[in-house]
N, C-alpha and C positions, 0 to 999 in steps of 0.2 A: 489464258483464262481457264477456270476449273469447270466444271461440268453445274457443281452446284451455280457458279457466278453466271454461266449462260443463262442458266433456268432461272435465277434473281431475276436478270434483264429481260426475259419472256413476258414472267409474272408484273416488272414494272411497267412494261408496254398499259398495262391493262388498270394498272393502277392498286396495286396490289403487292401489299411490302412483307415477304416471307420472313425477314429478320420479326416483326412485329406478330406475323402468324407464330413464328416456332417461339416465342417468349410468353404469349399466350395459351398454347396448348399446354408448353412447359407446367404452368401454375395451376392448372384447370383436375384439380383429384378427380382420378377415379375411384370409385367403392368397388376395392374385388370379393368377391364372396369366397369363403372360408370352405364352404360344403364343397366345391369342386375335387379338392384332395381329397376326401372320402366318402364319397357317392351318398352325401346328406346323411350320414350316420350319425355321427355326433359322438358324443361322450358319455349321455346320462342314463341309456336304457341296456339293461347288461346283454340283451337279445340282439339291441342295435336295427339295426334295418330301416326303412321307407317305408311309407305307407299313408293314406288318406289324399288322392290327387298327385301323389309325388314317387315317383321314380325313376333311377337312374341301372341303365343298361347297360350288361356289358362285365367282364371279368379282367380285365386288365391287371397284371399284378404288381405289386409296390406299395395299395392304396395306404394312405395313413392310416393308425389305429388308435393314436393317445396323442395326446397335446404336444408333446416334443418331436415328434414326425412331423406332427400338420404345419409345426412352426417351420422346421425346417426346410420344409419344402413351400412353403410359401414365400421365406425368404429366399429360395433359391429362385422362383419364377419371378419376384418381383426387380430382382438383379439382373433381369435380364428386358426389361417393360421400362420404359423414356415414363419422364412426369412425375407428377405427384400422387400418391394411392392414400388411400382409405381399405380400412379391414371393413367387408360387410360380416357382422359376427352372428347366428341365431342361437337363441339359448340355450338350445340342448348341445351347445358347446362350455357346457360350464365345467371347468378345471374342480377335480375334488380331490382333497388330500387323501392321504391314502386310508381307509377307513370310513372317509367321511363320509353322505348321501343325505340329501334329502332331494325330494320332488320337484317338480316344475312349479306348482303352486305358494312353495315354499324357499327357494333361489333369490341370493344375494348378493351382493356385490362382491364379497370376499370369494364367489366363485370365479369372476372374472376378472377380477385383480391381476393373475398372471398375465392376462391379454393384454391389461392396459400397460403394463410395465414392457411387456414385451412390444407396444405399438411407438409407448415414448422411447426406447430405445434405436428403434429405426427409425424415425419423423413420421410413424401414418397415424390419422385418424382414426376412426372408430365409428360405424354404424348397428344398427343392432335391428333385432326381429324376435317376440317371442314365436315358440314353435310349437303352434296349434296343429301339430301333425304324430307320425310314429311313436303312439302310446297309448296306452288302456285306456285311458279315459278319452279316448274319442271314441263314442259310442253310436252304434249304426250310424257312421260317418259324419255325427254330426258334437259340433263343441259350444261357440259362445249362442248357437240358436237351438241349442237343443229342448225338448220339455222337460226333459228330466234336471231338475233345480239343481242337481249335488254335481250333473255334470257342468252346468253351465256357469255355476259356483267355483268349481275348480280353474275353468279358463279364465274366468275373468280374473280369478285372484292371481292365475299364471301371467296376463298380459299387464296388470297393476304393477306384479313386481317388474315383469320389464320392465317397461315405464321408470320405474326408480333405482334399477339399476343404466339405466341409458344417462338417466340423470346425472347419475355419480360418477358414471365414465366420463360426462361432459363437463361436469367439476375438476373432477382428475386432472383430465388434458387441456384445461380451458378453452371449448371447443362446443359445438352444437352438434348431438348426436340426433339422426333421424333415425327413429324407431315406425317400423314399420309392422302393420297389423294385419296378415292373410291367416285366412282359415279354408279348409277344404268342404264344407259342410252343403250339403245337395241331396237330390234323391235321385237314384237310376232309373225308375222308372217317371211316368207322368205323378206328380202331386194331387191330394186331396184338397192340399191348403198350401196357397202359396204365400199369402197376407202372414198365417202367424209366424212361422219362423224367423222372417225380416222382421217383425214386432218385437223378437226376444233380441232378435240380433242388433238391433236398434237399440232397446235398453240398456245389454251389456254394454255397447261400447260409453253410451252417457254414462256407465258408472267409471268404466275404465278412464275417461279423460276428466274427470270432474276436475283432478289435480293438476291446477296449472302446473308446469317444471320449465323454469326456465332455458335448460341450456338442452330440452328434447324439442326436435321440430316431428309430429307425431303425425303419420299419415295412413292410409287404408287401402289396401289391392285387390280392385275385383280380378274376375276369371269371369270367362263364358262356359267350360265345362271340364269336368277332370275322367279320369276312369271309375267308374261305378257309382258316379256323377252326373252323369250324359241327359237328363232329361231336364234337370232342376239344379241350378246355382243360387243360393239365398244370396248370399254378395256378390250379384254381380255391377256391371259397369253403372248401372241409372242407380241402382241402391246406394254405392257407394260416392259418387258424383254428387247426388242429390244432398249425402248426409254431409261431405265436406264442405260444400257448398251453405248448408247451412249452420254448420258450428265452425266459428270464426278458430282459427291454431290445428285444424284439422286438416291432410290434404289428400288429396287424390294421387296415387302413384302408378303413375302410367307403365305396364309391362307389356312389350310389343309381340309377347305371346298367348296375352288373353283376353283376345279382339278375335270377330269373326275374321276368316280370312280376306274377305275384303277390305276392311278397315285397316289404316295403316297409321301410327302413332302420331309419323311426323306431319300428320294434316290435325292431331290433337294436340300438340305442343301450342300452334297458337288460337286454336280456340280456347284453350284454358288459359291463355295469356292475357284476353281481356279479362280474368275476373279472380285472377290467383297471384300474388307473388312470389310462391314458389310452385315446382310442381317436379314429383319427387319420379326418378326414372328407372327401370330397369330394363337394360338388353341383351335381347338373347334371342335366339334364332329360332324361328318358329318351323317345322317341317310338315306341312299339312293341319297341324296343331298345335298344342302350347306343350312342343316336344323339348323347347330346350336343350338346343344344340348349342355346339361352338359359335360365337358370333362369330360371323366373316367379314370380309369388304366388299358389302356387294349392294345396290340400290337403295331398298328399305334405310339401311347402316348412314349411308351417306346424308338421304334426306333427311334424317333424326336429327342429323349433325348442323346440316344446313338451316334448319328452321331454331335451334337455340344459335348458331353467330348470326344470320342475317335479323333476327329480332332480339340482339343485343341482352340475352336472357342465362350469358356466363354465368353471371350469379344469382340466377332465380331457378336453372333446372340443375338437380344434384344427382349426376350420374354413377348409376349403380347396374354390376352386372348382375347375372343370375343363368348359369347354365352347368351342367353334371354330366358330363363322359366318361362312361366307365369302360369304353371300348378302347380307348388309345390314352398314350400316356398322362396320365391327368394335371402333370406340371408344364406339359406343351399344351393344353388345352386352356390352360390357364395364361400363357404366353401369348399365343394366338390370338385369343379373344380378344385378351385386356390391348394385346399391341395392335391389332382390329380398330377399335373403339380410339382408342387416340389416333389413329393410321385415318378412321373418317371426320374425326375432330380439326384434324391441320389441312385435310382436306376440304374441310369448308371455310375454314380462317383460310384459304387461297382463294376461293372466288370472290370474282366482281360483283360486290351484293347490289353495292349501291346504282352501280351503272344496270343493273339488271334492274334493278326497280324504277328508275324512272324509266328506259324503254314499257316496261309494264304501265307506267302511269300516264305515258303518251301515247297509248297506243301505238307501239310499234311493234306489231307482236314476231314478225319474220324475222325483225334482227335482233331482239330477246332470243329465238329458237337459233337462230343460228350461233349467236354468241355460248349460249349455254352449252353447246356442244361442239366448237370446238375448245373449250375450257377442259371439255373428259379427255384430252389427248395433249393437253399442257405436259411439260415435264416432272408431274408430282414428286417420283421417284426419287429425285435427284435432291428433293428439299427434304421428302421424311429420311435419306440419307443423312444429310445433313442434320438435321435435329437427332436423330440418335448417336451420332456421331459428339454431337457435343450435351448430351446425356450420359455416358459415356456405358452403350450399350452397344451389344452389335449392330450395325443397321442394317445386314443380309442374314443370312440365313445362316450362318458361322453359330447362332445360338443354339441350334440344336445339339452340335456337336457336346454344346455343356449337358443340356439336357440327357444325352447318350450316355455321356462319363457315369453322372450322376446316378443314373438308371443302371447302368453297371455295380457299382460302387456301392450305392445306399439303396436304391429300389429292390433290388433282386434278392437283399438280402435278406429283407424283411418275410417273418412267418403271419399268416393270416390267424 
């Protein structure tokens, strides 16, 4: 008998079929995000860089610089990641021919045409995000809530055309893209007025969604505070809750890095379950703040996991990453995460949900506690072995070794 067929027979004792777990992780996409290869640079601003609430640390060299690196190296991290993925794409990744430009306010589908071409040639979906960040027209930190008209004119016409390029990727690939709405906009210091800003920011977005679009599921990301942000966030969590909550096709995207540090997501997954049918996710690792680290496997990871299988919510939360290391190699961080993120996903399709919920609903709380832990000491290992195995990824650590080559090869060679 094989090591995985013991750990089969462990997990049966308990009632709990890992063939049926690893067939469901299998199908279950994730959305990787594209900025990881290039420390949120993008393509559209010829200076490049971060800026407004967002960046990423670190000099690591290799990073991508044009669409045919970032491709490359996305396909190389995702050759090495079990399941199903999703491109998460933001728009100042838009592909321009040579010559061509125009603006964020002005961006079309024919700029990310490459993308979709290149997503239908490997089987991934497509997510998208206009990028209310790193550009002139974020004016004293602030975009779709700003007073100045011509600035808040600009965003809003930049997130419209999202919106209708999300659309046409979700025409393209017969598929539902979730476009997703963050903006940086706050004040460092204490505020004067805390009411108008939400007023403008409230309006913008009613104009941004008036347009039903069928194949986008469009949603909104608060924050609690960024850098040079710290006193005042216009969207944050009640703002943006409250206004999903009230416009039916709209929804709240939960990021487990822009929550006070007490707050923990996976006790939000199902409060929003009574009263949403989707609810749009990103993970990422938070380090004191909404630092956006590698995701790991470690508690927080786990319960996320656990609260969309044990409330049967596979297909209501649509899991999306979101993290930027510029310190180490950015195609392993990309690996780590995303094989993280599925690594706590089969990890909860293995516990005993349902026998933990009736001890919970009889009062039995001692052997609830006790059953729950020793389930942390079951033979995991030996199952997500097996599911990468018949993924046909590595399922040790043997993957780095590709990442090393390649890092030789194509990383080192590359001029900044």
């Amino acid at each position: 008998m094989t090591r995985f067929e013991e750990s089969k027979k462990k997990y049966a004792e308990l009632g709990v079929d890992p063939e049926a777990a690893m067939a469901t992780v299998a199908n279950k996409a994730i959305s990787i995000h594209c900025w990881q290869g290039d420390d949120v640079t993008g393509f559209d601003q010829k200076q490049g860089g971060t800026g407004g609430g967002i960046q990423a640390t670190g000099n690591y060299p290799g990073k991508a610089t044009n669409f045919e690196q970032l491709k490359a190296d996305f396909l190389m991290a995702t050759q090495l990641i079990p399941g199903k993925k999703r491109i998460n794409l933001h728009a100042c990744y838009a592909v321009f021919e040579s010559g061509e430009w125009v603006d964020r306010d002005k961006i079309t589908y024919k700029q990310f045409a490459p993308w979709v071409a290149f997503a239908r040639e490997n089987g991934f979906g497509i997510d998208f995000n206009p990028t209310c960040f790193s550009h002139p027209m974020v004016k004293d930190g602030l975009t779709l809530s700003s007073p100045d008209e011509s600035v808040r004119r600009f965003w809003i016409d930049h997130c419209i055309a999202s919106r209708k390029i999300a659309q046409a990727i979700g025409e393209a690939l017969g598929d539902t893209v979730l476009n997703n709405v963050w903006i940086p906009d706050g004040y460092k210091d204490i505020p004067a007025d805390r009411l108008g800003p939400r007023m403008r920011l409230k309006s913008a977005l009613d104009e941004i969604f008036a347009e039903k679009l069928p194949n986008v599921t469009d949603c909104v990301e608060s924050k609690v505070f960024g850098i040079g942000v710290e006193s005042y966030t216009v969207g944050n969590n009640e703002f943006y809750m409250s206004y999903a909550a009230s416009h039916a096709g709209v929804y709240n995207l939960l990021d487990n890095g822009h929550y006070h540090p007490t707050e923990v997501v996976s006790d939000k997954i199902p409060a929003l379950l009574c009263f949403f049918d989707k609810i749009p996710l990103h993970v990422t690792r938070p380090v004191r703040w909404d630092s956006d680290h590698v995701v790991l496997f470690e508690d927080e990871l786990k319960e996320i996991m656990k609260e969309i299988v044990r409330n049967d919510a596979l297909d209501k939360v649509l899991i999306g990453l979101d993290f930027f290391d510029a310190s180490i190699n950015r195609i392993a961080a990309w690996v780590i995460g995303t094989r993280n993120a599925q690594k706590a996903l089969l990890y909860a399709l293995l516990q005993p949900h349902k026998t933990l919920k009736v001890l919970q609903d009889n009062g039995c709380f001692t052997e609830k506690m006790m059953l729950m832990e020793e389930c942390k000491t079951l033979p995991f290992g030996d199952i997500w072995e097996e599911y990468c195995r018949r993924q046909e990824v590595p399922a040790d650590k043997s993957w780095y070794d590709t990442v090393q080559t390649y890092e030789k090869d194509v990383l080192s060679k590359r001029s900044v």
